[in-house]
TIRO-2110 file (N, C-alpha, C; in Angstrom, 1 decimal):
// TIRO-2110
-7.7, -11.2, -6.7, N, 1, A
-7.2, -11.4, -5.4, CA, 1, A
-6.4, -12.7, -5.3, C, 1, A
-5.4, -12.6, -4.4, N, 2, A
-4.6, -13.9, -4.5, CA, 2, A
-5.1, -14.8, -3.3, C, 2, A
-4.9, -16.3, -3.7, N, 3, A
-5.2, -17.1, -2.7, CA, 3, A
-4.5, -17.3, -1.8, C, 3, A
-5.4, -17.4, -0.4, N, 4, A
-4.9, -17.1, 0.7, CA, 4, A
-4.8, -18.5, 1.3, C, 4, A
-3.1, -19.4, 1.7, N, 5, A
-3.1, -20.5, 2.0, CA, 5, A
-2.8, -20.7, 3.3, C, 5, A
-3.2, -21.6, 3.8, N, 6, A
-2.1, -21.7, 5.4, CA, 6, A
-1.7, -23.5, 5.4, C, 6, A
-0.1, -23.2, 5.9, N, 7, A
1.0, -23.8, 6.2, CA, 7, A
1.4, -24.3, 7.4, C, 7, A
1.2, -25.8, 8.3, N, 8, A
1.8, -25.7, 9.0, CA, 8, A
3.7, -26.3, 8.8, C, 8, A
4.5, -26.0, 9.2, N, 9, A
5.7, -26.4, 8.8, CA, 9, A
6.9, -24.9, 8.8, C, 9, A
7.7, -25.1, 8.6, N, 10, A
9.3, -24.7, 8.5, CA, 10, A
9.1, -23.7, 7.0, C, 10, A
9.1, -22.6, 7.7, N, 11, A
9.2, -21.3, 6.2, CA, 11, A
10.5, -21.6, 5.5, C, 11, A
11.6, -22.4, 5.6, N, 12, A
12.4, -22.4, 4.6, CA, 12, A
12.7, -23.7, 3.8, C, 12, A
11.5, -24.1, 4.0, N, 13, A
11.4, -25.3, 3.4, CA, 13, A
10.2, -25.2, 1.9, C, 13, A
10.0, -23.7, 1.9, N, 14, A
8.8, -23.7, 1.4, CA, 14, A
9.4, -23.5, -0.2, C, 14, A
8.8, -24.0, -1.6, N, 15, A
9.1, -23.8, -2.6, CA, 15, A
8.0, -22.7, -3.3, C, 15, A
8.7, -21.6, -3.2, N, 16, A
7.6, -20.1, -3.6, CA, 16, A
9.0, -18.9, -4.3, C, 16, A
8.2, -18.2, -4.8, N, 17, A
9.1, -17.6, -5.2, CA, 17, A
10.3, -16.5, -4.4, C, 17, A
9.1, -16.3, -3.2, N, 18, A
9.7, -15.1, -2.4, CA, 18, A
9.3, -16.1, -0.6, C, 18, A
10.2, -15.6, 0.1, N, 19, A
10.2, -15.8, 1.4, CA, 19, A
10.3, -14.7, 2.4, C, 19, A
9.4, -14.4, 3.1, N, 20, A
9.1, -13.4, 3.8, CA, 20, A
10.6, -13.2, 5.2, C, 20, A
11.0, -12.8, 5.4, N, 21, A
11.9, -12.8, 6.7, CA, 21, A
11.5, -11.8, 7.2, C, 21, A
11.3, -11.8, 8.7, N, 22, A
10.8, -11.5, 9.8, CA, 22, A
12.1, -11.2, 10.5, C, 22, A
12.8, -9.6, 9.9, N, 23, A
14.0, -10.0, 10.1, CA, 23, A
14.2, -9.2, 11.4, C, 23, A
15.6, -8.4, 11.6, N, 24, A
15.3, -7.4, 13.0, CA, 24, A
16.2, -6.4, 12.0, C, 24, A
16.2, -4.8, 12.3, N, 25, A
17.1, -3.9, 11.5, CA, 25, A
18.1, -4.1, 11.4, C, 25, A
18.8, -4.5, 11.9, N, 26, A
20.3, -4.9, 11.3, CA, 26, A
20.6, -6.0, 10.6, C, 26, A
19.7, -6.0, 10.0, N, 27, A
19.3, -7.4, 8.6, CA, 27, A
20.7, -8.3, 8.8, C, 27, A
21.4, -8.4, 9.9, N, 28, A
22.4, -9.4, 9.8, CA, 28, A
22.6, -11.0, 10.2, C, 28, A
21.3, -11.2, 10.8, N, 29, A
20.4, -11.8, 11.2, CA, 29, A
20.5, -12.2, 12.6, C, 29, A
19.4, -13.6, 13.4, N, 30, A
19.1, -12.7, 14.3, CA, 30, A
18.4, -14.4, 15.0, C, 30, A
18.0, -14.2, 15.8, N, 31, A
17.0, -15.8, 16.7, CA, 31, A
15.7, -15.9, 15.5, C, 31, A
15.1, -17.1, 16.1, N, 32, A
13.8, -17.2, 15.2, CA, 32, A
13.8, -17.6, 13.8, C, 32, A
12.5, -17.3, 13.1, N, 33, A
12.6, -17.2, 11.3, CA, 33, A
14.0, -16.6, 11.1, C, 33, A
14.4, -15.8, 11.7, N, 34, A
15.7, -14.7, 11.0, CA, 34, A
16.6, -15.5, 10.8, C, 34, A
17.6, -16.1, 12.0, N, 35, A
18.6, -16.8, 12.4, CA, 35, A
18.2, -18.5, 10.8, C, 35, A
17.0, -18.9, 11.5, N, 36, A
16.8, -20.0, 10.4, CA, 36, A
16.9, -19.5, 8.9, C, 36, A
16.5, -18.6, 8.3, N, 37, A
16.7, -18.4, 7.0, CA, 37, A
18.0, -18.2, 6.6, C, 37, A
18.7, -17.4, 7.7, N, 38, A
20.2, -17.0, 7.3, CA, 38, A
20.8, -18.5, 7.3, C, 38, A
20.2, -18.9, 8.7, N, 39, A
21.7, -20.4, 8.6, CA, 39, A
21.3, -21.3, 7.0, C, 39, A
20.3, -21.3, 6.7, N, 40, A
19.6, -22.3, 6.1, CA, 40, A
20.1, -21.6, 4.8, C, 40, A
19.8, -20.6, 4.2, N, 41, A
19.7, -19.9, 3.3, CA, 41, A
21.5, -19.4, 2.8, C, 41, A
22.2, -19.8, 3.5, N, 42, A
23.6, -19.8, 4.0, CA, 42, A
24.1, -18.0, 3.7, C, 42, A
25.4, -17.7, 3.6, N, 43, A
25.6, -16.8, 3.3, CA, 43, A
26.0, -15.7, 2.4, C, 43, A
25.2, -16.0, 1.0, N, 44, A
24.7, -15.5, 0.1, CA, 44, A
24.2, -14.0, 0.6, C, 44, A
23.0, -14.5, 1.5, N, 45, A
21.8, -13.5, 1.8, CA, 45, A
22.4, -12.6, 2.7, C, 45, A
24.0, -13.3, 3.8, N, 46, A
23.9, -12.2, 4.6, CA, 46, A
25.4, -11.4, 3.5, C, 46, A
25.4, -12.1, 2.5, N, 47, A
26.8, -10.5, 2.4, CA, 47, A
26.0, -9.9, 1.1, C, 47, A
24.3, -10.0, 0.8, N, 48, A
23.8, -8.9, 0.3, CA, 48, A
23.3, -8.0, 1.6, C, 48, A
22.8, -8.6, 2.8, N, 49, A
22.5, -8.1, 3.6, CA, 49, A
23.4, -6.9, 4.1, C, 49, A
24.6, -7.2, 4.0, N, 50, A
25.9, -6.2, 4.4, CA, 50, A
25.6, -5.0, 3.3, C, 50, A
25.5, -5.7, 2.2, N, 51, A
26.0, -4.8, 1.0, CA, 51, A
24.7, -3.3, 1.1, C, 51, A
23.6, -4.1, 1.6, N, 52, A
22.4, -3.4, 2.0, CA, 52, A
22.8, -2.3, 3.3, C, 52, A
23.2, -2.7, 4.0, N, 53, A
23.9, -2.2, 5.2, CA, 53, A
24.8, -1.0, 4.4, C, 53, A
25.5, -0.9, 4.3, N, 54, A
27.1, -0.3, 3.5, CA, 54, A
26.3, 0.7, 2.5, C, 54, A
25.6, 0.7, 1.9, N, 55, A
25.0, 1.5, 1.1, CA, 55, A
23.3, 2.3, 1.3, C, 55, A
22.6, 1.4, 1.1, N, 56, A
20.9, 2.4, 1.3, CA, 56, A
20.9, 2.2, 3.0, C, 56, A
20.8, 1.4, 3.7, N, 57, A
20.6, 1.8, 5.1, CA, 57, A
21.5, 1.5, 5.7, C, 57, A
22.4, 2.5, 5.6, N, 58, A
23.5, 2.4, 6.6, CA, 58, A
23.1, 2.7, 8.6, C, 58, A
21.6, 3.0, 8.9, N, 59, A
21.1, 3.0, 9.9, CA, 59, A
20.2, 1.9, 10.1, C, 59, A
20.3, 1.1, 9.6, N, 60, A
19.2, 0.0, 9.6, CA, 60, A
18.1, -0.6, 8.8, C, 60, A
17.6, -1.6, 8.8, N, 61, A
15.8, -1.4, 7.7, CA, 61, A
14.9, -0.3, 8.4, C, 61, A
14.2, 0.5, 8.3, N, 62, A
13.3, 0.7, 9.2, CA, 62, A
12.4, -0.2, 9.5, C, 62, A
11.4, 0.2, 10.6, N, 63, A
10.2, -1.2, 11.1, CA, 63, A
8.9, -0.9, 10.0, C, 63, A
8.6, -1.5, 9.6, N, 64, A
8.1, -1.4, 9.0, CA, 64, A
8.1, -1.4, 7.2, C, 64, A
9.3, -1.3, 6.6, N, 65, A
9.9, -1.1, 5.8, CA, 65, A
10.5, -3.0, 4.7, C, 65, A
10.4, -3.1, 3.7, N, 66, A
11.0, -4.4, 3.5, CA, 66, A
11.9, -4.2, 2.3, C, 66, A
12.6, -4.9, 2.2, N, 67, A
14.2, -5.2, 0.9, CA, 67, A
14.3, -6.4, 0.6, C, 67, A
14.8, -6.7, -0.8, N, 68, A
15.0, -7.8, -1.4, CA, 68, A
16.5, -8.4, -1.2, C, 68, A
16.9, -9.4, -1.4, N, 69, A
17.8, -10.4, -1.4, CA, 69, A
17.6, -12.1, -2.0, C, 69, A
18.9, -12.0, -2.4, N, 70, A
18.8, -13.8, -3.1, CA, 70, A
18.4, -14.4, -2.0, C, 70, A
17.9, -15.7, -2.4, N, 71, A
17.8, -16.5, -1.6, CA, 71, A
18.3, -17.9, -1.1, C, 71, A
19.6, -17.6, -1.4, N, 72, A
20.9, -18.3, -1.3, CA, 72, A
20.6, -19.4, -1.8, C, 72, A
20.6, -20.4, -0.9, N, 73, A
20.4, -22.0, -0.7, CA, 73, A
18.9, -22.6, -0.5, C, 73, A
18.0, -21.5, 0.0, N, 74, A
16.5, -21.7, 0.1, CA, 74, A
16.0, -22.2, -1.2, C, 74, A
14.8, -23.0, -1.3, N, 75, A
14.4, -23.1, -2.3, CA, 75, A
12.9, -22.3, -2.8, C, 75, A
14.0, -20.6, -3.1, N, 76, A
12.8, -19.8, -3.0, CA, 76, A
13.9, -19.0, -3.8, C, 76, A
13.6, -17.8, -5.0, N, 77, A
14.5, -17.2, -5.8, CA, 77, A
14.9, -15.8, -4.7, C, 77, A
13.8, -15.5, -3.8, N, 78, A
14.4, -14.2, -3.3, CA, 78, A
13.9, -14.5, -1.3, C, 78, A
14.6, -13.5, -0.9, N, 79, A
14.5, -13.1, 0.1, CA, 79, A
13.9, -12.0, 0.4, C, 79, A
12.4, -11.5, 0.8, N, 80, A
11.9, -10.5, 1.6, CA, 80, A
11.8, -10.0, 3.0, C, 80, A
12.8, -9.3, 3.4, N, 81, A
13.5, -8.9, 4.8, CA, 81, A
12.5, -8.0, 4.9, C, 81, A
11.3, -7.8, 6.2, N, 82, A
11.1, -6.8, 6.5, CA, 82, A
10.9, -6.8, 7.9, C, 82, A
11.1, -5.4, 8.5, N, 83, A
11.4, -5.4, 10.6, CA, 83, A
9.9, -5.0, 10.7, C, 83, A
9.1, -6.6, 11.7, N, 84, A
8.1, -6.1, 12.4, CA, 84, A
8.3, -5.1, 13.0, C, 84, A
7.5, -4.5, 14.2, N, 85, A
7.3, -3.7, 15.3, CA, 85, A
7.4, -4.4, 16.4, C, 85, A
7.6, -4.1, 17.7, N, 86, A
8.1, -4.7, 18.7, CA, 86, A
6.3, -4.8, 19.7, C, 86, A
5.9, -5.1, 20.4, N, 87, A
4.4, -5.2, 20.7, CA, 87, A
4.4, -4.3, 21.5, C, 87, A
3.6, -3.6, 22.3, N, 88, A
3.5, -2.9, 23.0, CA, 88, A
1.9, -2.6, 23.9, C, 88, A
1.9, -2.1, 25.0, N, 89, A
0.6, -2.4, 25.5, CA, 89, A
0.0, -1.1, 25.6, C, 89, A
0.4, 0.1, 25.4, N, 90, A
1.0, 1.0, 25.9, CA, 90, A
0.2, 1.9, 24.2, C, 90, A
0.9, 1.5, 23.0, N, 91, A
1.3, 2.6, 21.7, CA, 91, A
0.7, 1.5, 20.7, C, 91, A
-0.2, 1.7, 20.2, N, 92, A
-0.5, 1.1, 19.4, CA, 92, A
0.2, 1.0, 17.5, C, 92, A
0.9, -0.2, 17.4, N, 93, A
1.4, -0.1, 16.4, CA, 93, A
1.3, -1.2, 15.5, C, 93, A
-0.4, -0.8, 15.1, N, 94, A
-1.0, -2.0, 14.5, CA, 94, A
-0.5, -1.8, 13.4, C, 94, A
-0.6, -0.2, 13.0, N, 95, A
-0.3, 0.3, 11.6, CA, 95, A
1.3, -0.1, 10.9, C, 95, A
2.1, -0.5, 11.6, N, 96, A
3.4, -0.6, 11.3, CA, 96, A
3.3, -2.3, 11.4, C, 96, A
2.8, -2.7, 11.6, N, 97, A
2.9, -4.5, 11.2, CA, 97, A
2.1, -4.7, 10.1, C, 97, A
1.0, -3.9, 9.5, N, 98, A
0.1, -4.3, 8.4, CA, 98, A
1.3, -3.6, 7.4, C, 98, A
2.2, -2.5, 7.6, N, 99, A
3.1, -2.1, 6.6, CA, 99, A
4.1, -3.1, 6.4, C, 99, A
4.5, -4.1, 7.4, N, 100, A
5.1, -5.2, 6.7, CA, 100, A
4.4, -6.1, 5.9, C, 100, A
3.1, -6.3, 6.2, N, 101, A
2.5, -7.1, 4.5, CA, 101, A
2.4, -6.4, 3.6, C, 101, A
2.5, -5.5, 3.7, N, 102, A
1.9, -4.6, 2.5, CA, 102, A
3.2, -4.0, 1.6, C, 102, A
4.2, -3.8, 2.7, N, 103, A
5.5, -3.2, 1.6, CA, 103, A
6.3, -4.6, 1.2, C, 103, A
6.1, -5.7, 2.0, N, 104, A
6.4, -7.2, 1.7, CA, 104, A
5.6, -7.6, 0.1, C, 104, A
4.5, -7.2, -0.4, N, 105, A
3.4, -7.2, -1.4, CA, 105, A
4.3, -6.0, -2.2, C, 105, A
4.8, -5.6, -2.0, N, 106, A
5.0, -4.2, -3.0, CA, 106, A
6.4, -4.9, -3.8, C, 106, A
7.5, -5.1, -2.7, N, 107, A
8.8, -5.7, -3.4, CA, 107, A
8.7, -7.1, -3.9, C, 107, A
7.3, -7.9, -3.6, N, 108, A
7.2, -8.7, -4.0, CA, 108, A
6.6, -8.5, -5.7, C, 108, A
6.0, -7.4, -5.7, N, 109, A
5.4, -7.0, -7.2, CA, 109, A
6.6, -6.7, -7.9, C, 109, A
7.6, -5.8, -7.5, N, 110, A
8.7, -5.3, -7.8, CA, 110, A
9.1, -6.5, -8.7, C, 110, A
9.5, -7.7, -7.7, N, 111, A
10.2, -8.8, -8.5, CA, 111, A
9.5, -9.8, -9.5, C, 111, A
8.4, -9.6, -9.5, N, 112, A
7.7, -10.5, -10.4, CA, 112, A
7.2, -11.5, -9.5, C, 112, A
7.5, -11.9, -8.5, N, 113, A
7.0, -13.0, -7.8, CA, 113, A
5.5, -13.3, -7.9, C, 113, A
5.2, -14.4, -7.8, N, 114, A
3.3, -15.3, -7.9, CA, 114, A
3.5, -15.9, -6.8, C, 114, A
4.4, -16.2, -5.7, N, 115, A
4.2, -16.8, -4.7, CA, 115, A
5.0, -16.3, -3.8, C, 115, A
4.3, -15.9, -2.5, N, 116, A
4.8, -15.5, -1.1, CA, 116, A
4.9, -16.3, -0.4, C, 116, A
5.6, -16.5, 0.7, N, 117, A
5.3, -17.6, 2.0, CA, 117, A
5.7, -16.6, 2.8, C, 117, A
4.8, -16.2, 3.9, N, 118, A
4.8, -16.0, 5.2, CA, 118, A
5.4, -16.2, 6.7, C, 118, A
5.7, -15.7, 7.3, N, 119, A
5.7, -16.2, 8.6, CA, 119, A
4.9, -15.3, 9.7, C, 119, A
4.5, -15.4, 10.6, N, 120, A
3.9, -14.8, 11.5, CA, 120, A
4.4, -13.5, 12.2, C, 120, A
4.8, -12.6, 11.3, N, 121, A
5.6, -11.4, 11.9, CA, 121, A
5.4, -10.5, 13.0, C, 121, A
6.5, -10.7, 14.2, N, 122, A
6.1, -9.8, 15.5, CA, 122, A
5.8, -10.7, 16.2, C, 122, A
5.3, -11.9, 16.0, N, 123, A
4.4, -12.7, 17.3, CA, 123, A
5.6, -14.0, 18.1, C, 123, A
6.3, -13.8, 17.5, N, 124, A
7.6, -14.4, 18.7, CA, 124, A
8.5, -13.4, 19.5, C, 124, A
9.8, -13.5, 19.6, N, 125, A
10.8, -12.5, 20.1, CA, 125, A
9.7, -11.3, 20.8, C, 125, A
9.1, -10.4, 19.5, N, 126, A
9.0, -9.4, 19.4, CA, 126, A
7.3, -8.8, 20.4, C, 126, A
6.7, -10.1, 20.7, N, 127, A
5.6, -10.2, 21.5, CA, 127, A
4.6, -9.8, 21.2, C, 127, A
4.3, -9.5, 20.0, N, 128, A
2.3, -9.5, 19.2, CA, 128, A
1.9, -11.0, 19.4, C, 128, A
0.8, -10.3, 20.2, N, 129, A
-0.3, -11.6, 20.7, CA, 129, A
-0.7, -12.3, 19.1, C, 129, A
-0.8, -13.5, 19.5, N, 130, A
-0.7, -14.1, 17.7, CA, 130, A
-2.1, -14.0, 17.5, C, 130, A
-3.2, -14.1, 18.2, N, 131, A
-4.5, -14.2, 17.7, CA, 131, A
-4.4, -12.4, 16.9, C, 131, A
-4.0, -11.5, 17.2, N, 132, A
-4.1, -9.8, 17.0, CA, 132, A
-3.6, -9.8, 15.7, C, 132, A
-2.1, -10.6, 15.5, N, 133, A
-0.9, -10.7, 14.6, CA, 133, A
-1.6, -11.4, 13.1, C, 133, A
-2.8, -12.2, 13.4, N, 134, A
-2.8, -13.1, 12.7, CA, 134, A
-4.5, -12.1, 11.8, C, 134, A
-4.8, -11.7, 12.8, N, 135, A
-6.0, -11.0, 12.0, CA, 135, A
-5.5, -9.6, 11.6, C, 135, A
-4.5, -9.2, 12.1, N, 136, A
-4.0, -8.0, 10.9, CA, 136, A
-3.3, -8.1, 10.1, C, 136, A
-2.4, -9.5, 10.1, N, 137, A
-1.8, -10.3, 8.6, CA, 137, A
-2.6, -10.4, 7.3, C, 137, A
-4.3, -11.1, 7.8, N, 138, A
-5.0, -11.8, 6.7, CA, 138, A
-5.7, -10.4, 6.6, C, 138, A
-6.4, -9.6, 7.3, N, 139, A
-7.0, -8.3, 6.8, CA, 139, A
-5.8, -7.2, 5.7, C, 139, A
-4.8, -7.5, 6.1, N, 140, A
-3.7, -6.8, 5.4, CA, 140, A
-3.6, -7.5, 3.9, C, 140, A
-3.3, -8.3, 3.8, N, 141, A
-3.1, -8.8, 2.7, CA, 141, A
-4.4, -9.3, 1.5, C, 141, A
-5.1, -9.5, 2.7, N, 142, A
-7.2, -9.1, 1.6, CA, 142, A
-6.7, -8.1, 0.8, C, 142, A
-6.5, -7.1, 1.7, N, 143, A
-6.8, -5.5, 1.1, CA, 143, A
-5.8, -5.0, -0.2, C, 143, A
-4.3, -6.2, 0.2, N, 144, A
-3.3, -5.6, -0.9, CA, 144, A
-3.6, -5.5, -2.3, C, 144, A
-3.1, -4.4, -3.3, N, 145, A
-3.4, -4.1, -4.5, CA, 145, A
-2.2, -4.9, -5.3, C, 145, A
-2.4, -6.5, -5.5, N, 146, A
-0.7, -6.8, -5.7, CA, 146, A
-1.1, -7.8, -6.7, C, 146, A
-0.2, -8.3, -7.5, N, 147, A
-0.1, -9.4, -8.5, CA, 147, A
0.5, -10.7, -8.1, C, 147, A
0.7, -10.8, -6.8, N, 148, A
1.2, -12.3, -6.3, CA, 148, A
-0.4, -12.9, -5.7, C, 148, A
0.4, -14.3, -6.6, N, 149, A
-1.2, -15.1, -7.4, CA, 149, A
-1.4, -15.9, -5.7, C, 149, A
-0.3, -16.8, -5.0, N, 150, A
-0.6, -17.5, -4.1, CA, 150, A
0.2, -17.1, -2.7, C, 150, A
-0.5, -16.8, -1.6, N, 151, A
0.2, -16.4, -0.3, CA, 151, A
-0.2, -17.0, 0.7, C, 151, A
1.4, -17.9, 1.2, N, 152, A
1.1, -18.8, 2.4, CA, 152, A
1.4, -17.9, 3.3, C, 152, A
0.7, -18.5, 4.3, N, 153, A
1.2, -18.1, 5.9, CA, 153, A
1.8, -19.5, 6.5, C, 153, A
2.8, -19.5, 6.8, N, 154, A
3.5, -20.9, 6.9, CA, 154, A
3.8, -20.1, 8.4, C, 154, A
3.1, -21.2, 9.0, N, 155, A
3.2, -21.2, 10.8, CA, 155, A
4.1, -22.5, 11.3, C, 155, A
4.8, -21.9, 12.3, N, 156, A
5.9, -23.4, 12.7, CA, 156, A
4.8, -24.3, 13.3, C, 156, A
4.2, -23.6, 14.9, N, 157, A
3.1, -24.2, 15.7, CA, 157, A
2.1, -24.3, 15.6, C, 157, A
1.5, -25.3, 16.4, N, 158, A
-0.4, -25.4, 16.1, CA, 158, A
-0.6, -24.4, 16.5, C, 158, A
-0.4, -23.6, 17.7, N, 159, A
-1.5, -22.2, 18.2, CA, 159, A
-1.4, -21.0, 17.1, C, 159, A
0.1, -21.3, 16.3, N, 160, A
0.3, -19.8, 15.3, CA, 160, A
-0.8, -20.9, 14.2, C, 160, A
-0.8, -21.6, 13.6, N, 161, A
-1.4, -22.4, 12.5, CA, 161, A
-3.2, -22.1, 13.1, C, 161, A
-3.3, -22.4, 14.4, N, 162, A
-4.9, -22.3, 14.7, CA, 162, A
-5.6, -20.5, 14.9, C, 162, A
-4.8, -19.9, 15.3, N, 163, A
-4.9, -18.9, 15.3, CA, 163, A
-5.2, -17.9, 13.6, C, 163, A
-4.1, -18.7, 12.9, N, 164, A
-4.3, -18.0, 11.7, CA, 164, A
-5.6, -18.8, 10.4, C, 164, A
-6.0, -20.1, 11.0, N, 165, A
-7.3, -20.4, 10.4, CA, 165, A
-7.9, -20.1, 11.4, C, 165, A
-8.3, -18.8, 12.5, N, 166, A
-9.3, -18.5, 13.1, CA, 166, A
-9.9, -17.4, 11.9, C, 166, A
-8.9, -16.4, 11.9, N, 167, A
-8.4, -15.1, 10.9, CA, 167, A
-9.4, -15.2, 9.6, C, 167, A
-8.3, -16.2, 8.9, N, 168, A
-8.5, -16.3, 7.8, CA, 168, A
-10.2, -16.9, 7.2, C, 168, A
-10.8, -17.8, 8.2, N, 169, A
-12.1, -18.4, 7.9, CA, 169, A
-12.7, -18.2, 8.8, C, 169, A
END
């Protein structure tokens, strides 16, 4: 099982092999983690992003769904783009946020990667209550069947950082 770490600080600042983006479907980026990795990450990432576009999803990522990309300027070798779910009070779509850690763990196996960094997927823009967000991140990623040795959850704020050492311990 890989060790489960928590981060408070700036996901593109993290040195891991893979960086989670919390992106929106039209992987061209976007407010939030999205907008930061792209500006930060410069535009390497968004003309694989196109290239991604132009060819396998010419309709979008699906939600739930994640793809690889360089990781331009970050100091991280790839980019893991995958579209939370949008929150809802109404439809429960717990199952499509735990498929972003879990298909995030899959292309992360894909690539060989030993180190993930996280971000809190769904619980800004997209409005998953972060206490909900944070215990189906850490139950998600317990359960993954994956070869990445070390996985942050790199939270910007104290309430995302305290919420996710509620989760986790």
């Amino acid at each position: 099982m890989a060790d489960l770490v928590l981060v408070q600080g700036d996901i593109t600042e993290q040195t891991v092999d893979a960086v989670v983006n919390a992106a929106n479907s039209s992987l061209l980026g976007g407010g939030g983690v999205d907008g930061a990795i792209h500006r930060k990450g410069g535009p390497a990432i968004l003309a694989e992003c196109r290239d991604l576009r132009a060819s396998r999803y010419d309709k979008g990522l699906p939600t739930g769904a994640a793809v690889a990309t360089t990781a331009g300027n970050l100091p991280a070798r790839w980019v893991i783009h995958t579209v939370g779910p949008v929150w809802s009070a109404h439809d429960d779509r717990s199952e499509l946020l735990a498929s972003c850690y879990r298909e995030s763990l899959a292309v992360a196996d894909e690539l060989g990667a030993e180190t993930v960094a996280f971000p809190a997927i769904s619980t800004g823009v997209y409005g998953w209550p972060m206490d909900d967000g944070a215990r189906i991140a850490v139950e998600t990623v317990r359960a993954a069947d994956t070869r990445v040795q070390r996985i942050s959850f790199v939270l910007f704020g104290r309430d995302g950082y305290a919420a996710f050492e509620k989760a986790l311990f």
